[in-house]
N, C-alpha and C positions, 0 to 999 in steps of 0.2 A: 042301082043299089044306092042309097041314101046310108050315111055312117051318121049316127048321131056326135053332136059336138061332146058332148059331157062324157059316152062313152069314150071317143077316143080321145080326150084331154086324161082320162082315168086309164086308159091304158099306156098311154108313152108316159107317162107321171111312174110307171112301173120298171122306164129306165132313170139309173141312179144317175145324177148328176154334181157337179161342182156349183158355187154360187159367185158369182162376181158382182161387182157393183161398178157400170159405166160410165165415167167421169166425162166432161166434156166442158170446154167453155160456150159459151152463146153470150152475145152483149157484155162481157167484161164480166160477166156471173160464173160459177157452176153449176151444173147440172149434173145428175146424177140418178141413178136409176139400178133396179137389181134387176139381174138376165140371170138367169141357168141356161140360154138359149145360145151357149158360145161355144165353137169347138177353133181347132187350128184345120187349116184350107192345105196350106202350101209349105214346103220347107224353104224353095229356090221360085221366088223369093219368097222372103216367111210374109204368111197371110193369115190371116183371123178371119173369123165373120160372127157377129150374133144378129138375131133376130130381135127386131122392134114394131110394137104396136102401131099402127099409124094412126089409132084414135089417142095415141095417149100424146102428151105436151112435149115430150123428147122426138116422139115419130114427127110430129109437126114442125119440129126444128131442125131436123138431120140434114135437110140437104142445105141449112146454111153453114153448118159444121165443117173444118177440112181437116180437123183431130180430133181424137177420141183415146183415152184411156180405157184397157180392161184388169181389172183389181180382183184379183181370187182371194175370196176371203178365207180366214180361219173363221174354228169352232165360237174365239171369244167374241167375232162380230158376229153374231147371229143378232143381235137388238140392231148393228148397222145394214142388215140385208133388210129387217122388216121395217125399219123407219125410208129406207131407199125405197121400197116396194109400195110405200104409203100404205103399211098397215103397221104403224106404230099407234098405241094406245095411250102413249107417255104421254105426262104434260108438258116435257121439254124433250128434246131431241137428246141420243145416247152423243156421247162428245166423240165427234171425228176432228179431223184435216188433214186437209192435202196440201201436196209440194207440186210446184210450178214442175214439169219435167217437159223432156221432147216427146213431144207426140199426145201430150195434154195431162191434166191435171194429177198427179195419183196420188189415191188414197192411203196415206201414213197407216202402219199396221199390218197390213196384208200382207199375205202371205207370198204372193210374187205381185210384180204389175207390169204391163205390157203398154207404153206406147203407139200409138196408131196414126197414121194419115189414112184419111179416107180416098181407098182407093175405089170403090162403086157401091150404089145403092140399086136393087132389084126388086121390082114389085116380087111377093111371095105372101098373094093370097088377101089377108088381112095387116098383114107384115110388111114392114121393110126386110130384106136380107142385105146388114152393111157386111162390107169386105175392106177390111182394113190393112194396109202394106205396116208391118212390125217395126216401126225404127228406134225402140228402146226396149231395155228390160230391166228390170230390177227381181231381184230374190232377196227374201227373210236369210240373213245370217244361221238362224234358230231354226230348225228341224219343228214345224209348228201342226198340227192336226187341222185340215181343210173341213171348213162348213160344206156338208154333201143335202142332197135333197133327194127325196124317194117316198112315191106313194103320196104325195102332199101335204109332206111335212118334210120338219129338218129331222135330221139323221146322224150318226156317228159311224165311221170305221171302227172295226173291231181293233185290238192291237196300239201300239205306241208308234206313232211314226220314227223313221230314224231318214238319215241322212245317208243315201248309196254316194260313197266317194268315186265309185266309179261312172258311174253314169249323171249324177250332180245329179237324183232325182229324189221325190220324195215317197218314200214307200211305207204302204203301212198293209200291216197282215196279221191274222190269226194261227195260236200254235194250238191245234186240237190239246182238249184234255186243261188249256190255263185259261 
């Protein structure tokens, strides 16, 4: 049985995702790239992983890499996830920057950022699968609404995000009938 690519890029596109943008340094530059392709692996020890192109100019670079940031973005970057993805249409780039941290660059604004050393890369098909050991974090002070992705496009949560002080998480929901 043969699966067509387009069909099933149109069907897992039907699960909702978050959007981050990959930071990394190479030669004293950064690099940067936008993944929905990131989930968390491990608690003990905390592990990440996203998927990377190995055609594209970041997959070519990975295995000189031994850090990586992952940056969850808010709603208000969405122009910074399509200029990371190299489909910005502007004639100047939307304004970022990032701070020097441990575990590589992160992107000023987001909504959390995670730290990484590279702990393995996996062949995965057409993909690299990096696995990244968690050695920092940072969180938004501000209760902010996350850039989600679904059906292939950007997307919104229904509802106001709020801030669970019990769990430190960020929750956002719908109340039938508002």
């Amino acid at each position: 049985m043969s699966i067509d690519p387009r069909t099933f890029r149109q069907t897992v596109g039907q699960f909702v995702t978050g959007v981050t943008v990959i930071a990394m340094e190479v030669d004293g530059s950064i690099r940067a790239l936008t993944a929905n392709s990131f989930t968390s692996l491990s608690l003990n020890p905390p592990l990440v992983l996203f998927c990377l192109g190995k055609g594209t100019k970041a997959g070519q670079l990975i295995h000189q890499v031994t850090e990586y940031s992952v940056n969850i973005l808010s709603q208000e970057q969405q122009p910074l996830s399509s200029y990371f993805a190299g489909a910005w249409k502007g004639d100047t780039p939307p304004p970022f920057s990032f701070t020097r941290a441990d575990g590589g660059p992160r992107l000023d604004g987001s909504v959390a950022s995670l730290g990484c050393r590279v702990d393995a890369v996996h062949e995965g098909g057409d993909h690299w699968i990096v696995v990244g050991q968690v050695v920092s974090i940072h969180r938004s002070e501000l209760p902010r609404s996350p850039l989600v992705f679904f059906g292939g496009r950007y997307s919104a949560l229904a509802g106001e995000p709020t801030l669970s002080e019990e769990a430190g998480l960020l929750i956002a929901w719908s109340e039938p009938g508002k």
